[in-house]
C-alpha positions as MATLAB code, in Angstrom:
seq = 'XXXXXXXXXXXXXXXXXXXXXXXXXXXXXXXXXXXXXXXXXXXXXXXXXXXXXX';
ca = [
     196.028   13.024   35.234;
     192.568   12.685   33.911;
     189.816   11.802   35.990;
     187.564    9.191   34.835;
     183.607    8.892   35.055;
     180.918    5.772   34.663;
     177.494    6.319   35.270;
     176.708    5.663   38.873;
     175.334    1.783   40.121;
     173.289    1.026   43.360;
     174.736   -2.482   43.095;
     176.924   -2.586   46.492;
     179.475   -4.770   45.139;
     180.299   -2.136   42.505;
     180.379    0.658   45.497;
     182.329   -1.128   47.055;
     184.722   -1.672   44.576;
     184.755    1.709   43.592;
     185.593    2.918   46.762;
     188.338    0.216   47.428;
     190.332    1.373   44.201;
     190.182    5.242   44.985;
     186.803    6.450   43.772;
     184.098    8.536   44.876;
     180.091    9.423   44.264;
     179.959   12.754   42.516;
     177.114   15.027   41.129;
     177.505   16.323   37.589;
     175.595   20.055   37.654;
     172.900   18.692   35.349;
     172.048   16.634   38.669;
     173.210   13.362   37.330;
     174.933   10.713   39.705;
     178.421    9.557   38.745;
     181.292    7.307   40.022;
     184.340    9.544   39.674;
     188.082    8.331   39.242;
     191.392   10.357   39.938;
     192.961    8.494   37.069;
     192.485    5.807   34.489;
     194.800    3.492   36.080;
     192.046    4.130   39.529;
     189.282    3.159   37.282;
     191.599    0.098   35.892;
     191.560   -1.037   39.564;
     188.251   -0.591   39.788;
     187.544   -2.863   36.983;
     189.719   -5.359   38.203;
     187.975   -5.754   41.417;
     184.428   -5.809   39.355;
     185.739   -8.814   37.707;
     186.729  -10.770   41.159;
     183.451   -9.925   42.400;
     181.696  -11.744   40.167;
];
């Protein structure tokens, strides 16, 4: 599987979200902030949830 990566959001909702549907907060080594998926269908969760949120 391929893991899948957004740029990060401070918006709780979106945390939250991301964290319901598998993700994590990980740091690239150029320092940059990231939401990290194990897979697309993860992230496809996560985008689900986004869209009952608001």
């Amino acid at each position: 599987m391929k893991r899948v990566e957004i740029p990060f959001s401070s918006n709780s909702g979106e945390q939250q979200a991301m964290a319901a549907s598998g993700g994590c907060i990980s740091f690239k080594p150029n320092g940059k902030v990231v939401f990290q998926f194990p897979s697309q269908e993860h992230y496809e969760s996560y985008k689900s949830l986004i869209k009952g949120d608001k």
